[in-house]
N, C-alpha and C positions, 0 to 999 in steps of 0.2 A: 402404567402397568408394563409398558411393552421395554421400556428405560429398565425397569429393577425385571422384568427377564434377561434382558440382553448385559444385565451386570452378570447375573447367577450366570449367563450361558457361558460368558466368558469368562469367570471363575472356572467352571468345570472344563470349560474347552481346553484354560492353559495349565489345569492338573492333569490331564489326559493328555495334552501336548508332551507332557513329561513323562508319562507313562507310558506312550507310544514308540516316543522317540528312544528309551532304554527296551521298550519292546524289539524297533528295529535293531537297534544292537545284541540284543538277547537273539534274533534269528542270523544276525550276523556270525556271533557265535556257535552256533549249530549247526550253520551252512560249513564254517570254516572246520569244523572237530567233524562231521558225521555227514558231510554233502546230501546226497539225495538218493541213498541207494538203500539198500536193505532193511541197514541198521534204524537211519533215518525214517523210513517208512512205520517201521516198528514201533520208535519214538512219539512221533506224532498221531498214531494207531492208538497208541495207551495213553499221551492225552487228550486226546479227541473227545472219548467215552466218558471221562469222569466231566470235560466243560459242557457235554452236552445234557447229561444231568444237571450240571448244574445250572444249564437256563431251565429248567422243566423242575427243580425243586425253589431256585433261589430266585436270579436274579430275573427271569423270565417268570413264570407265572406264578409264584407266589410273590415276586414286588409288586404284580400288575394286579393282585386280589389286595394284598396285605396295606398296600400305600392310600387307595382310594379307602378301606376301610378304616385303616388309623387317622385319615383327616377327616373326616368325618366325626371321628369319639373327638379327635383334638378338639372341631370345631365348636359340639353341641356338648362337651360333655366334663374336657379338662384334662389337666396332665395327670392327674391322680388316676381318673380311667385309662388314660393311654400308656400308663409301667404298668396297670394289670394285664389288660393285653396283650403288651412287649411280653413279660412273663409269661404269660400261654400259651403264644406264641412261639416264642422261642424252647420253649419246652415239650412241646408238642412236637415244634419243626425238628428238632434237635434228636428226641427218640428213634422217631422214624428216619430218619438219615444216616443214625448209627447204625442200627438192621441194615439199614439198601447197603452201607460201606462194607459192613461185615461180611456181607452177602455177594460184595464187589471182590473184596478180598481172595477169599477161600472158594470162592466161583468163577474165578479170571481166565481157567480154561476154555469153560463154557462159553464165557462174554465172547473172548477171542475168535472161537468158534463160529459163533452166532456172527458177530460183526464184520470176520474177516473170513470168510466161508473159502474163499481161492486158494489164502492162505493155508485152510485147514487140511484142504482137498492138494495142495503140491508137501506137506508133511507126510501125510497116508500115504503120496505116492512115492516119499523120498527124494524128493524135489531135488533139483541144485539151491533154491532159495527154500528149502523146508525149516530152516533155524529160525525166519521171519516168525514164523508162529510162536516156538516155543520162547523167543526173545519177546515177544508181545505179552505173552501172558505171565511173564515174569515181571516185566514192564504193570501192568494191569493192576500187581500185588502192592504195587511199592507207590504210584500213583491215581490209585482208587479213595486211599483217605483224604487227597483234595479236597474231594467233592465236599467230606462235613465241614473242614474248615472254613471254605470259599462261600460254601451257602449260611452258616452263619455268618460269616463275612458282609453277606447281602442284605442277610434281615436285621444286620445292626445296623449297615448305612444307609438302606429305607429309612431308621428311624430319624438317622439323621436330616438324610433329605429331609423328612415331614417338618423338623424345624430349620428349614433352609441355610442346613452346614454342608454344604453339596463338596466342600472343597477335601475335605476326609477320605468321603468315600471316591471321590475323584483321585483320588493323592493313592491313595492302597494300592491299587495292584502294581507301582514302582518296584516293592518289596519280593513280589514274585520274581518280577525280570531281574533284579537282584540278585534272588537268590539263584537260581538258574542259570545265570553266567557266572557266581561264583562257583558253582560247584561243577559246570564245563572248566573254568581253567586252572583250579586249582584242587578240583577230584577227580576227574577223569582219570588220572594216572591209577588209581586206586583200584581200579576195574578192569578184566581183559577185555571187556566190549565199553568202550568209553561213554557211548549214550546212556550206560545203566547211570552214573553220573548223573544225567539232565532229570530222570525218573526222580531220582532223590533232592536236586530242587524245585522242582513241582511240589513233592510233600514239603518239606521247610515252609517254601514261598505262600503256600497256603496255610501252616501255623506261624508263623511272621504275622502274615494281615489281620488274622485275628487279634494278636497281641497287638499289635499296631493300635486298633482303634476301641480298645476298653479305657483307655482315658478319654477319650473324645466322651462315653457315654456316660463316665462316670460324672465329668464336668455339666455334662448335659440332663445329668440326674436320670437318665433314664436306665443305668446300669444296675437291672434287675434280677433275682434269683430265679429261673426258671420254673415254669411248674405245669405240671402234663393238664392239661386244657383240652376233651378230644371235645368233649360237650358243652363248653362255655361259648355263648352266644353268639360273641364277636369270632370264635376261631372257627365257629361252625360254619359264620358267614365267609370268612375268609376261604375256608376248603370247597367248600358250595361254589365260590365265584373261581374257584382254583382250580379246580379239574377241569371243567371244557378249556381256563385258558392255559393250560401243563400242555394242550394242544397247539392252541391258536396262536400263542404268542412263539410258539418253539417251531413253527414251520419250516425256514430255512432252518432251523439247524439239522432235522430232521432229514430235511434235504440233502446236508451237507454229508449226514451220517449215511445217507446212502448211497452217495456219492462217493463214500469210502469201503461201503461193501461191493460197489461195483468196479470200483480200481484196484481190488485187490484182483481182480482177473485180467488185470489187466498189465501190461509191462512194467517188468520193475519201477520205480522211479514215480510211478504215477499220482501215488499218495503224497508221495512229497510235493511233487511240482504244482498239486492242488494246494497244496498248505503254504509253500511260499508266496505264490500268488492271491490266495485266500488273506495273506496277513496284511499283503500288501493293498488290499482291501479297507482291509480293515484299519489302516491308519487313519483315511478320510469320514470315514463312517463314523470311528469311535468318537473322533475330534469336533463332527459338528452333527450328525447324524443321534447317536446316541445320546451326544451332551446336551442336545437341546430337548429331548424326549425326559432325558432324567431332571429336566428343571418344569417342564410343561407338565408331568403329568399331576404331582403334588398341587399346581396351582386350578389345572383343570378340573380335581374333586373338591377343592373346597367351591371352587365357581358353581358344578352341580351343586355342592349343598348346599349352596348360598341359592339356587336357582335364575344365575346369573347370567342368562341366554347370549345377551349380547357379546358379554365379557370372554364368553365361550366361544361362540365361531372368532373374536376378533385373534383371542390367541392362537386361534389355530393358521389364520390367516396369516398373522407376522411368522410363527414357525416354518409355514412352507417358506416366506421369502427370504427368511434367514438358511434353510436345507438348501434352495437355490441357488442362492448368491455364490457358496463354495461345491454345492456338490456337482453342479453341471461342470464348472475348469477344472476340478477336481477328475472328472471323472475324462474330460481332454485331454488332459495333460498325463492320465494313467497311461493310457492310448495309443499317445504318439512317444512320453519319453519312457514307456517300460522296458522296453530293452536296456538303455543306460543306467538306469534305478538298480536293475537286476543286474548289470555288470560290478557298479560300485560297490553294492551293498554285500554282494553275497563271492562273484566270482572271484575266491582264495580257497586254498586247500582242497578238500573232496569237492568242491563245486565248480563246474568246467564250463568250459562256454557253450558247449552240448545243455548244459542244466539252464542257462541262460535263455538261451533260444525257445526251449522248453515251456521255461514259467513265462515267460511273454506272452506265450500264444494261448495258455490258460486266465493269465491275467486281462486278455484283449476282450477275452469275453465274458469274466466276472464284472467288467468295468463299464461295461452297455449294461448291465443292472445298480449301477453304484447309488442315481438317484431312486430309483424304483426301492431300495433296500432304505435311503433316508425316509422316503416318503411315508415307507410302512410303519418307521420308528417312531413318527408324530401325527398320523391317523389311527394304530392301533389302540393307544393312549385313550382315543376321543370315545371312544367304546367303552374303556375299561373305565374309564372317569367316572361314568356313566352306569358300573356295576355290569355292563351288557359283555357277558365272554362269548354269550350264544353263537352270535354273529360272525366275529373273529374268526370262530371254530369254523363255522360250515365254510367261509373262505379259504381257509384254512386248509380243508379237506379237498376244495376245490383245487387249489394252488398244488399242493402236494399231487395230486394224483396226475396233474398236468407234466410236475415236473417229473415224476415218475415216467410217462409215456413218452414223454421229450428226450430224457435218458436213452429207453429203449431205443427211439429212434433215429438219434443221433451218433451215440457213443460207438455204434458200430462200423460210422461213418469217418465222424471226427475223433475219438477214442476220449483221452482224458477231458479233450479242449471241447466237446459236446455234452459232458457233463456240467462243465462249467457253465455253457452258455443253456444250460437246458435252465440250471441257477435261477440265472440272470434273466430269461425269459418270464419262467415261473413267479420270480417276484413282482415284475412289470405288470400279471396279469393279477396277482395278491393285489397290489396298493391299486390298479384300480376299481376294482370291485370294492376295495374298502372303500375309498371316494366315494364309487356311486353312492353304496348302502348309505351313510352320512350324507348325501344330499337328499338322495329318497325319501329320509325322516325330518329331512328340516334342519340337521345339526350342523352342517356347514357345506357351506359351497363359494369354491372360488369365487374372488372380487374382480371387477374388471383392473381394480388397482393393483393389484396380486398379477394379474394376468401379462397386463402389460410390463411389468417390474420382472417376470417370469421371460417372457419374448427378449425384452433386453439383453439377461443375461445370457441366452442360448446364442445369443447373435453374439456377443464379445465374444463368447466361449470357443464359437466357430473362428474364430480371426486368431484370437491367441493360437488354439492349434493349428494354424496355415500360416504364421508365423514361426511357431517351433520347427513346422516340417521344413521352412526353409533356412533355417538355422541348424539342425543338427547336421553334422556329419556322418557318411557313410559308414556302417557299423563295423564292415571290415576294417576300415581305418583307425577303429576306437577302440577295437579288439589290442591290436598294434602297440596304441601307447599306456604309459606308467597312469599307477593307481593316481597319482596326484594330479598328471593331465585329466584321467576322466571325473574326479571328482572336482578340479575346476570348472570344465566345460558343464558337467550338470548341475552347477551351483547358479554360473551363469546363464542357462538353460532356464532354470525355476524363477530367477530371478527377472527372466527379459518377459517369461511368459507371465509373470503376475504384473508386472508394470502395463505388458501390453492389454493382460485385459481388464484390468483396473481403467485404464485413460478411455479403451474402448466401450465400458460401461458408462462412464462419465459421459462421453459423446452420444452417446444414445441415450441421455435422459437419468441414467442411476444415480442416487444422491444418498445421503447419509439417513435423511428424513424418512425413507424405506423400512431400517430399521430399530431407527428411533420412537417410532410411535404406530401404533395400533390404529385402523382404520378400518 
């Protein structure tokens, strides 16, 4: 079992390698056309709101109702039941998302309003940045219809997952960063505010992916004619397990959403510097964090249906040591070489070494949450597997209002870089409350074999970064040299820090057998 996960993981890991890594270029491109000021702010303002929908209609709590429900008909019931369901589902999902779009649409003042309140309150007062607003909610019109695309996007490659073609919907969102850096370099010209540009690959990039994978379903037979299902059993069930997790499962993002209503008061720049750092996040996350969630959770409801106890904690067991092994150097290595990441990647054009210094110090402290954020990816799952959203939620609410008071009482201290770490805190105290609850009922709890495989890695982890720190050079000196000096030096940088802590895992015991097999 643990052999044909860690195949599917690393399927999805190296279509999401690809995805990411044209994602870093995609922010490369943004940083280089719209730096980190206004414009930018606005940019990333108007797609915030429609990705955040879309973990709350698609890819966040309805995969995590719709996936355990569809393997389940798969398992007892056959494929013939599961394209009637695809079809009522998708036509049900499908209705209601065009209203929210519509309603996104021809309401994007309002959104703007609501979301960016600082924003709204320096327009009324004729601000020097008062055009932030009215550029946002122009912004809002043009990338509000995302959200239908993207989210059927999700409920066709659930279906895939459910017959373990993970590589599809892993491969998709390539076509967004695609589309998004074509129409930075070669629309921008088109527009007297150049980010209007990026608004308009957003919408493309999200009708792309959907066209993208209608042959995938059609080969897969399940490409079905929709049909409105509010009262059909399986979509009842699916909305039923779907509303407490619209919560449970979207906490951080939720977080993050308020975290952009609170930097809107806060100095220019600050929405940005959360999002470049936020992305920079999100490389390690997506790569083994999420990848290993979207292959675990398909296997974890047919194990419920099967009523497969053992089969159950053991995967959850190899997924922590699989989140471990990269997310702890992962999250060292964020740490100690973000400054240089953030020099290479971004410092050209609008982005200055002021924006550098910046996102470092918001990235210092999303990255003391990086495992707390994997750990959530492959415990919320053992819930949802499980049909249980309840739980999730009341953590959930737990988590959030934590990170809310955290907010309050840091950001007035730390400003942007206390939001971030309010984040990263919040999640820490998410996943382990999920732990407990899962040990409390018997459904998993750490192995000493886990445990010790877990110590190992934090100890390489600690060596590789006191290795980095004595290998980098002084940042004023790096400032200094040519884009190709510091893209060598951080190539050999990533390069000395995996070798070191690779050899220094091997010396402490690490072995391939970790996560070759299930124990």
């Amino acid at each position: 079992m643990a052999e044909k996960l860690l195949k599917s993981g690393i399927i999805v890991s190296s279509m999401t390698l690809i995805s990411r890594v044209l994602g870093l270029i995609r922010d490369v491109v943004i940083a280089a056309f719209v730096g980190a000021g206004a414009a930018a702010d606005a940019f990333f303002f108007a797609n915030r709101i429609p990705n955040f929908l879309r973990r709350l209609f698609a890819e966040g709590a309805f995969a995590q109702a719709f996936v355990p429900v569809l393997s389940e008909v798969k398992e007892k019931h056959g494929d013939d039941a599961v394209r009637a369901l695809v079809a009522r589902a998708a036509g049900t999902l499908g209705v209601i998302l065009l209203l929210v779009t519509l309603f996104g649409v021809v309401a994007s003042p309002l959104v703007a309003m609501l979301f960016g309140m600082g924003w709204f309150i320096e327009w009324l007062q004729g601000g020097p940045d008062a055009e932030r607003f009215e550029l946002a909610s122009l912004m809002l019109k043009i990338t509000f219809p995302y959200l239908f695309f993207v989210s059927l996007v999700a409920l066709s490659g659930a279906v895939l997952n459910t017959y373990n073609k993970f590589a599809v919907a892993a491969f998709t969102p390539v076509f967004l960063n695609i589309a998004i850096i074509l129409a930075a370099v070669y629309a921008s010209d088109w527009f007297a505010e150049p980010a209007l540009a990026l608004a308009w690959g957003v919408f493309l990039g999200g009708l792309v992916q959907l066209l993208f994978q209608l042959p995938f379903l059609v080969k897969a037979k399940v490409l079905v004619k929709p049909r409105w299902g509010w009262h059909d059993p399986g979509v009842v069930k699916i909305r039923t397990l779907m509303i407490p997790a619209m919560f449970g499962v979207s906490v951080s993002q939720i977080n993050l959403l308020l975290d952009t209503v609170i930097a809107s008061f806060l100095l220019t720049g600050a929405v940005s510097w959360l999002y470049y750092s936020d992305r920079l996040l999100e490389f390690p996350l997506g790569l083994f964090g999420i990848a290993i969630a979207t292959v675990i959770l398909p296997t974890l409801s047919r194990m419920h249906a099967k009523a497969s106890v053992e089969e159950f904690k053991a995967t959850l067991d190899w997924a922590l040591r699989f989140i471990a092994l990269f997310g702890f150097p992962a999250m060292a290595a964020l740490m100690v070489l973000g400054k240089p990441i953030i020099a290479v990647l971004f410092m050209r054009g609008e982005f200055t070494e002021l924006d550098v210094e910046r996102v470092s110090y918001s990235l210092f402290a999303y990255a003391c949450g990086l495992f707390s954020f994997m750990l959530i990816k492959i415990l919320a799952p053992a819930y949802y597997a499980r049909q249980d959203m309840k739980t999730p939620v009341r953590i959930g609410i737990i988590a959030m209002v934590a990170n809310m008071g955290l907010n309050l009482l840091l950001a007035p201290f730390l400003s942007y870089v206390g939001l971030a770490l309010a984040t990263a805190l919040s999640a820490t105290l998410n996943a382990f409350l999920l732990y407990r609850g899962l040990k409390a009922i018997g459904v998993y709890q750490l192995t000493g074999y886990s445990g010790w495989f877990v110590l190992r890695v934090l100890a390489a982890s600690l060596g590789m970064a006191m290795v980095l720190l004595w290998w980098l050079p002084d940042m004023a000196y790096w400032y200094q040299q040519s884009t190709g000096w510091q893209l060598q030096q951080l190539l050999l940088s990533c390069s000395l820090g995996a070798a070191g802590y690779f050899a220094l895992l091997v010396l402490l015991g690490g072995r391939p057998a970790h996560l070759r097999r299930t124990r």
